[in-house]
N, CA, C and O atoms as a GROMACS GRO file, in nm:
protein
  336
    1UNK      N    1   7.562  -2.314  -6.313
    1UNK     CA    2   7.457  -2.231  -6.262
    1UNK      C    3   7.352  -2.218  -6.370
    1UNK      O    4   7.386  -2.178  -6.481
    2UNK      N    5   7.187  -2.260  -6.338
    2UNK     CA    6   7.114  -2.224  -6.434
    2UNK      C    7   7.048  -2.128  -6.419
    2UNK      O    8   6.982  -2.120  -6.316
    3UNK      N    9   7.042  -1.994  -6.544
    3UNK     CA   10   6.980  -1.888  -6.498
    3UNK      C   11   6.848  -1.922  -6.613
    3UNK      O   12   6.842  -1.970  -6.726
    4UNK      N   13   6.742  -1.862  -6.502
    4UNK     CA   14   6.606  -1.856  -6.550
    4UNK      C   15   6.569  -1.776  -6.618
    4UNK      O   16   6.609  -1.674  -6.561
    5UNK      N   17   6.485  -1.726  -6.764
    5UNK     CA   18   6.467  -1.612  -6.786
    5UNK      C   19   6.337  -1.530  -6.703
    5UNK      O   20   6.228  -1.581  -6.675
    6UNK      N   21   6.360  -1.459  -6.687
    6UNK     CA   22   6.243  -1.380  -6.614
    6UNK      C   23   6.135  -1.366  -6.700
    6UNK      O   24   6.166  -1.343  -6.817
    7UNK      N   25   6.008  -1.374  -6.671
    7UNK     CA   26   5.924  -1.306  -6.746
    7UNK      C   27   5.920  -1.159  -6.750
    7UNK      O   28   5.963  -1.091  -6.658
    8UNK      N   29   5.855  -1.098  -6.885
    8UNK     CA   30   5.849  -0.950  -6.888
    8UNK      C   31   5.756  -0.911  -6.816
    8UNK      O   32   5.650  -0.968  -6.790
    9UNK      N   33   5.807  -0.782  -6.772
    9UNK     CA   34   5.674  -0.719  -6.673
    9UNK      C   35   5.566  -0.645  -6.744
    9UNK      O   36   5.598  -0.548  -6.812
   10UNK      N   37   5.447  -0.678  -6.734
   10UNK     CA   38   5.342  -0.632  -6.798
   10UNK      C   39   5.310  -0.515  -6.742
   10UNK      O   40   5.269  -0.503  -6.626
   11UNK      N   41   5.330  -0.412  -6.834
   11UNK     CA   42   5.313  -0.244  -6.800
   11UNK      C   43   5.170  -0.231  -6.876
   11UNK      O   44   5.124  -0.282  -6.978
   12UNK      N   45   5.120  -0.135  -6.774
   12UNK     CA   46   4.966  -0.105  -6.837
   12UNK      C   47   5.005   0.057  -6.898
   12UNK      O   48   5.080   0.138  -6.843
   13UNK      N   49   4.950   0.073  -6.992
   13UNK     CA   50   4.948   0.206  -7.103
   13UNK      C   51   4.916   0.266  -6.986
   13UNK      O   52   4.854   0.234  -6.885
   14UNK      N   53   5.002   0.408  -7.043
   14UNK     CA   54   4.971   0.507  -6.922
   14UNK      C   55   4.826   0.576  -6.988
   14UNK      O   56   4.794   0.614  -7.101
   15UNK      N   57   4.774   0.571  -6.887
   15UNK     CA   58   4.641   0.694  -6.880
   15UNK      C   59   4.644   0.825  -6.931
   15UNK      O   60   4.701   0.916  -6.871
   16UNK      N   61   4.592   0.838  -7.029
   16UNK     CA   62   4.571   0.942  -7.138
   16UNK      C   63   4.494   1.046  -7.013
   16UNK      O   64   4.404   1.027  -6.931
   17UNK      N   65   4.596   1.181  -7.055
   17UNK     CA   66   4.574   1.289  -6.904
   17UNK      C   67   4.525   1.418  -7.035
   17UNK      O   68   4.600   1.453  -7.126
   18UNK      N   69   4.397   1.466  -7.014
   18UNK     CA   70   4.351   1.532  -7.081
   18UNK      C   71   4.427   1.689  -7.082
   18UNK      O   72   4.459   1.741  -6.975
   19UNK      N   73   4.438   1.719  -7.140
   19UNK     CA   74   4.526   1.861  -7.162
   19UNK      C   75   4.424   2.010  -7.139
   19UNK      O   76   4.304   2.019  -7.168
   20UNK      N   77   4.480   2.078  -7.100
   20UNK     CA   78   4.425   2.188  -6.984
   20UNK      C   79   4.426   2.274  -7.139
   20UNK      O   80   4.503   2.262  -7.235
   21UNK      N   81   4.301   2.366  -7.118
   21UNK     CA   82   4.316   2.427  -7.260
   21UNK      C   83   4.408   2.592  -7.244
   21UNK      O   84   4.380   2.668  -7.150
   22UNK      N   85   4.469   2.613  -7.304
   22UNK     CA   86   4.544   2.681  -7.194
   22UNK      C   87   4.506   2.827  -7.216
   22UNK      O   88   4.576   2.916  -7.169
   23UNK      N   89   4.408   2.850  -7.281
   23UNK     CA   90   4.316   3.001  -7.245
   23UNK      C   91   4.215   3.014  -7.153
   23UNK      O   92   4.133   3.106  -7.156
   24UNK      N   93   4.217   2.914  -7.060
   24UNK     CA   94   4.137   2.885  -7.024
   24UNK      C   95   4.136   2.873  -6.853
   24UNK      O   96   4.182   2.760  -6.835
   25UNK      N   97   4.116   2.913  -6.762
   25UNK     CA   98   4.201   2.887  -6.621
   25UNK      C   99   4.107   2.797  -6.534
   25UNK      O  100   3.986   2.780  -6.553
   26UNK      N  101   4.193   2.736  -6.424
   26UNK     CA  102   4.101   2.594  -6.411
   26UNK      C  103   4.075   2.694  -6.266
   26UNK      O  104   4.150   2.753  -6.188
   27UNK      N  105   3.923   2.673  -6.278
   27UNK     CA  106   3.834   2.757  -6.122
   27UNK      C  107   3.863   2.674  -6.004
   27UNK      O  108   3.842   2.553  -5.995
   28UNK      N  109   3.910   2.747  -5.922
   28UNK     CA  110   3.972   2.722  -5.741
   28UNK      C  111   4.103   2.683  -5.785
   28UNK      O  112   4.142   2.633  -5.679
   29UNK      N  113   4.191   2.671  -5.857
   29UNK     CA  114   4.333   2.650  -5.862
   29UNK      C  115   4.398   2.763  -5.790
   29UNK      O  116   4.393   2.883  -5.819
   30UNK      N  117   4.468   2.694  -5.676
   30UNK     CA  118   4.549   2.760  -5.562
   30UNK      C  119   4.455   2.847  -5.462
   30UNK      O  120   4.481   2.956  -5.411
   31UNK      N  121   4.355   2.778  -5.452
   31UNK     CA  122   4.225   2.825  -5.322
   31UNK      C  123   4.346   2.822  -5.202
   31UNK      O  124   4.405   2.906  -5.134
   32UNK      N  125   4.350   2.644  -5.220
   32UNK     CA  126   4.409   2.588  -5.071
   32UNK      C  127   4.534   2.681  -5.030
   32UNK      O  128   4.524   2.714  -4.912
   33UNK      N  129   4.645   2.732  -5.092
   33UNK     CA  130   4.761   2.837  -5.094
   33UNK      C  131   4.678   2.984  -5.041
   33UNK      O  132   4.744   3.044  -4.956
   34UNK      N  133   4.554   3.045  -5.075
   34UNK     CA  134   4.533   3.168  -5.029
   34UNK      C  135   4.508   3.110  -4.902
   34UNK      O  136   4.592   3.127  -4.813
   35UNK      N  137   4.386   3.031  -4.873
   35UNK     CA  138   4.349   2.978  -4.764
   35UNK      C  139   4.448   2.981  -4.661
   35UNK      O  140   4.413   3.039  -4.559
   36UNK      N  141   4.562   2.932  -4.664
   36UNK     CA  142   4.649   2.925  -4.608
   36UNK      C  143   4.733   3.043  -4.578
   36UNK      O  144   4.789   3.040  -4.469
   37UNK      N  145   4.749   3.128  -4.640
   37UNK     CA  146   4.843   3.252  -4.638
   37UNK      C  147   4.730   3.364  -4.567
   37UNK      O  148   4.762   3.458  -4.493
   38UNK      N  149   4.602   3.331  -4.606
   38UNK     CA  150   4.504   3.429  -4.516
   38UNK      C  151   4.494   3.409  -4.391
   38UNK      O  152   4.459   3.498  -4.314
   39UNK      N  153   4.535   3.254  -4.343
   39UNK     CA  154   4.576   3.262  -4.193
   39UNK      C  155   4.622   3.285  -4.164
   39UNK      O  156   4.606   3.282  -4.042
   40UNK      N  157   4.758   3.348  -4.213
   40UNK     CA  158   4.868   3.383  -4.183
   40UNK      C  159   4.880   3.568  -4.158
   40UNK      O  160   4.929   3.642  -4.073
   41UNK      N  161   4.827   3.578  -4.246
   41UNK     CA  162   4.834   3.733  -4.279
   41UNK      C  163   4.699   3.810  -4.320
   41UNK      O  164   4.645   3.812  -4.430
   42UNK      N  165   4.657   3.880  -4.185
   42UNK     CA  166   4.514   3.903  -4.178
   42UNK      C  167   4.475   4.024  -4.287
   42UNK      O  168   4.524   4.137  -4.297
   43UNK      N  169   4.386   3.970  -4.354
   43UNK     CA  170   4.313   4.068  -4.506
   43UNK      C  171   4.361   4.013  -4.611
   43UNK      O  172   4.329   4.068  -4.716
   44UNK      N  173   4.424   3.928  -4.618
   44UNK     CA  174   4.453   3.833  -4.762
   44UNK      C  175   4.438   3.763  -4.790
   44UNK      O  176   4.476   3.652  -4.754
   45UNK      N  177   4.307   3.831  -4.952
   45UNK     CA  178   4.203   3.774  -5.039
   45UNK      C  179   4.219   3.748  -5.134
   45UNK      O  180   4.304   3.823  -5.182
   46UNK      N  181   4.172   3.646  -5.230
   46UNK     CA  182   4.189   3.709  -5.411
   46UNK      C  183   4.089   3.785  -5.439
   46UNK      O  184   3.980   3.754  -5.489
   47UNK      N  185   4.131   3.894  -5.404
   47UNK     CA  186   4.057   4.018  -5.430
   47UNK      C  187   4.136   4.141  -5.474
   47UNK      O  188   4.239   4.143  -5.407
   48UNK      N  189   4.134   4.198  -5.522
   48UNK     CA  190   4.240   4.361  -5.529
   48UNK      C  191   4.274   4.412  -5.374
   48UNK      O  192   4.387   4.408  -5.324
   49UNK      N  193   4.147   4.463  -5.308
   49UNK     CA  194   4.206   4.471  -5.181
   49UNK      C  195   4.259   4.380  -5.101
   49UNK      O  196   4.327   4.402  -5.001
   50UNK      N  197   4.231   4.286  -5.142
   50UNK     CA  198   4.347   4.151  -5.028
   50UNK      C  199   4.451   4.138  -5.105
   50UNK      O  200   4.548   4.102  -5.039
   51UNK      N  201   4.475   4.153  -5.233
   51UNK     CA  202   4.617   4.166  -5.317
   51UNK      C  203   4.687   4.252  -5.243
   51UNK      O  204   4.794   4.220  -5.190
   52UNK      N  205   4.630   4.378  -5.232
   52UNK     CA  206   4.680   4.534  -5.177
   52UNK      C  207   4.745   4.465  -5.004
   52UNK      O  208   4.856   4.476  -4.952
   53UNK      N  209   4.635   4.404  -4.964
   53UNK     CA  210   4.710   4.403  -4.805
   53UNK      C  211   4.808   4.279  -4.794
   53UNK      O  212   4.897   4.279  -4.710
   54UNK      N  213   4.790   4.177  -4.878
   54UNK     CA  214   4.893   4.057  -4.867
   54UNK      C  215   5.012   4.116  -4.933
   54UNK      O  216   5.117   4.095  -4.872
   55UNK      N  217   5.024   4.193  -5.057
   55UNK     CA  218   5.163   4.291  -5.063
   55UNK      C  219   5.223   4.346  -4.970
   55UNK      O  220   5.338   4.321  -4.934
   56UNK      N  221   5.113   4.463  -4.902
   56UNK     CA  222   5.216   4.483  -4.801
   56UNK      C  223   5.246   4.395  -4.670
   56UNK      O  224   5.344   4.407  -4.597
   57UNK      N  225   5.149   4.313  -4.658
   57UNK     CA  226   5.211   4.245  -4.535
   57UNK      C  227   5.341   4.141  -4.556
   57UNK      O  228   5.394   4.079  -4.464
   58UNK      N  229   5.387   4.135  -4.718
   58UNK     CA  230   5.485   4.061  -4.781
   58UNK      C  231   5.598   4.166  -4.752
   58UNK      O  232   5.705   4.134  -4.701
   59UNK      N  233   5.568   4.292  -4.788
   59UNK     CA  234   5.713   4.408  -4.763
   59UNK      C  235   5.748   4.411  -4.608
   59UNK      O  236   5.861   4.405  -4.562
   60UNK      N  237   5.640   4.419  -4.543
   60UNK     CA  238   5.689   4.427  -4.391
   60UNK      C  239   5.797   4.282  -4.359
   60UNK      O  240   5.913   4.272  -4.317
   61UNK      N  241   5.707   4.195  -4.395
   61UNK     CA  242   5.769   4.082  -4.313
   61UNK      C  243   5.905   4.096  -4.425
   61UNK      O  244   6.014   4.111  -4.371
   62UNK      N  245   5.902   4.093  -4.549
   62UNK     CA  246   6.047   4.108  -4.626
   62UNK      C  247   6.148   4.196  -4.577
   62UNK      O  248   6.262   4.188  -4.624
   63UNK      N  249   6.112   4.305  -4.462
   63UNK     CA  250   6.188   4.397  -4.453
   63UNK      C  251   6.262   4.359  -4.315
   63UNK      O  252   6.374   4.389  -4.276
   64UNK      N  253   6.153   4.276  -4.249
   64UNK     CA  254   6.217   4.276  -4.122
   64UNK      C  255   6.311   4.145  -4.116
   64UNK      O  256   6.398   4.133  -4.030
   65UNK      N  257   6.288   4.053  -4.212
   65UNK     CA  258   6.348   3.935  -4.186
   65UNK      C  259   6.496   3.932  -4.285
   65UNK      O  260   6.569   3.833  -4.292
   66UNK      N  261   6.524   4.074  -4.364
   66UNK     CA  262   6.617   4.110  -4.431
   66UNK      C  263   6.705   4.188  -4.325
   66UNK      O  264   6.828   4.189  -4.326
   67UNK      N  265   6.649   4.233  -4.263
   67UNK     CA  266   6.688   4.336  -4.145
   67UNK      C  267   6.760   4.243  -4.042
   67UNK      O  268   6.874   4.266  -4.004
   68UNK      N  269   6.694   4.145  -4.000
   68UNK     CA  270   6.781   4.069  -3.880
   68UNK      C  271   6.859   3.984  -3.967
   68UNK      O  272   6.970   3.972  -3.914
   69UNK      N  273   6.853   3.910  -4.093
   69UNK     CA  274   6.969   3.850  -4.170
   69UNK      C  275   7.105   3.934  -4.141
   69UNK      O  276   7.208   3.893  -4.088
   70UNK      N  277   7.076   4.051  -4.186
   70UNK     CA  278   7.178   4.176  -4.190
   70UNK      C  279   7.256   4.161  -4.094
   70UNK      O  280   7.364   4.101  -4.098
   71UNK      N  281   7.182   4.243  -3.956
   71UNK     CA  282   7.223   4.259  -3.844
   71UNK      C  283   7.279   4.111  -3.794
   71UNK      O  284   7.378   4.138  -3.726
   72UNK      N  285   7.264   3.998  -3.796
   72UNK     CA  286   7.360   3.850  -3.807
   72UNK      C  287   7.451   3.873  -3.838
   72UNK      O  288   7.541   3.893  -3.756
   73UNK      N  289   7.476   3.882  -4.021
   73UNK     CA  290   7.592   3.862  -4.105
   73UNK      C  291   7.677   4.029  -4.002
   73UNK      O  292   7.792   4.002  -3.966
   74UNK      N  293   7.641   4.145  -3.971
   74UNK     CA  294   7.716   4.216  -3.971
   74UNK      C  295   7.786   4.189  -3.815
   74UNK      O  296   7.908   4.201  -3.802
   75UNK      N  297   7.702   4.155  -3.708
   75UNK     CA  298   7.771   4.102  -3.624
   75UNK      C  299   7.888   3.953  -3.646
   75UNK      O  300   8.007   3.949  -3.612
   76UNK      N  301   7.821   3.863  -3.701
   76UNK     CA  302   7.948   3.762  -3.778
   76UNK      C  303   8.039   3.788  -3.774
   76UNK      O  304   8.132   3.748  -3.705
   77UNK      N  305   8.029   3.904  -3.891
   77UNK     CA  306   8.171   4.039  -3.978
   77UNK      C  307   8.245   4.066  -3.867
   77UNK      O  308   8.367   4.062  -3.888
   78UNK      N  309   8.205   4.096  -3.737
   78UNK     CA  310   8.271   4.224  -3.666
   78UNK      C  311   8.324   4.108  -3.570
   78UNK      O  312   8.390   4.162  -3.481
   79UNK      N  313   8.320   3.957  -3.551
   79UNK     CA  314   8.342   3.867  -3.492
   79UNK      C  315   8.490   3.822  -3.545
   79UNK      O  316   8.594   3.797  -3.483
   80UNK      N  317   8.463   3.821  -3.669
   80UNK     CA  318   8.556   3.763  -3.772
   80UNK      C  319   8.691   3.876  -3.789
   80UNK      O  320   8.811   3.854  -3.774
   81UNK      N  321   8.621   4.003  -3.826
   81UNK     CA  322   8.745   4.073  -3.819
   81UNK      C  323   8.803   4.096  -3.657
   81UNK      O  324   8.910   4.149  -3.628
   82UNK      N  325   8.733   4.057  -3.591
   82UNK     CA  326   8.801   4.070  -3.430
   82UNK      C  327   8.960   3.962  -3.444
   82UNK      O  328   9.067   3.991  -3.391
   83UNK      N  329   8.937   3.851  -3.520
   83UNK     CA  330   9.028   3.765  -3.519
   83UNK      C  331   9.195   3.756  -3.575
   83UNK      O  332   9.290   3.678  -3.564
   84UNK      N  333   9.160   3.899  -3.647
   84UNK     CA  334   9.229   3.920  -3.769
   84UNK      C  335   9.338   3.976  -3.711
   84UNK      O  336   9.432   4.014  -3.781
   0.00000   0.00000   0.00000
């Protein structure tokens, strides 16, 4: 069997990626993320008052979707110990 040597694969230098200065914050970084969450949840801005209302519209929905987890696992529970 004759094995061939392969040629080497010619890699191009990676592209020198300029470094973010880091006191420094890069303007519209995470626009597209509010944008998106303001459709979601009406009054939330990067603003203090859209901070204020996207918090709480974060506790509500945290409360209710902790609330039916609950009420699951505790029906589960009462399934499970039925078996017992």
């Amino acid at each position: 069997m004759l094995l061939l040597a392969a040629e080497p694969l010619a890699v191009e230098p990676r592209a020198a990626i300029p470094e973010a200065d880091p006191g420094r914050a890069r303007i519209g970084f995470g626009l597209g993320l509010v944008k998106t969450l303001s459709s979601i949840y009406p009054g939330y801005a990067p603003t203090f008052t859209g901070t204020v209302i996207g918090g709480s519209w974060g506790l509500v929905c945290g409360f209710v979707c902790g609330a039916v987890i609950a009420l699951i696992y505790n029906y589960l529970q009462g399934l499970c110990a039925q078996w017992d």
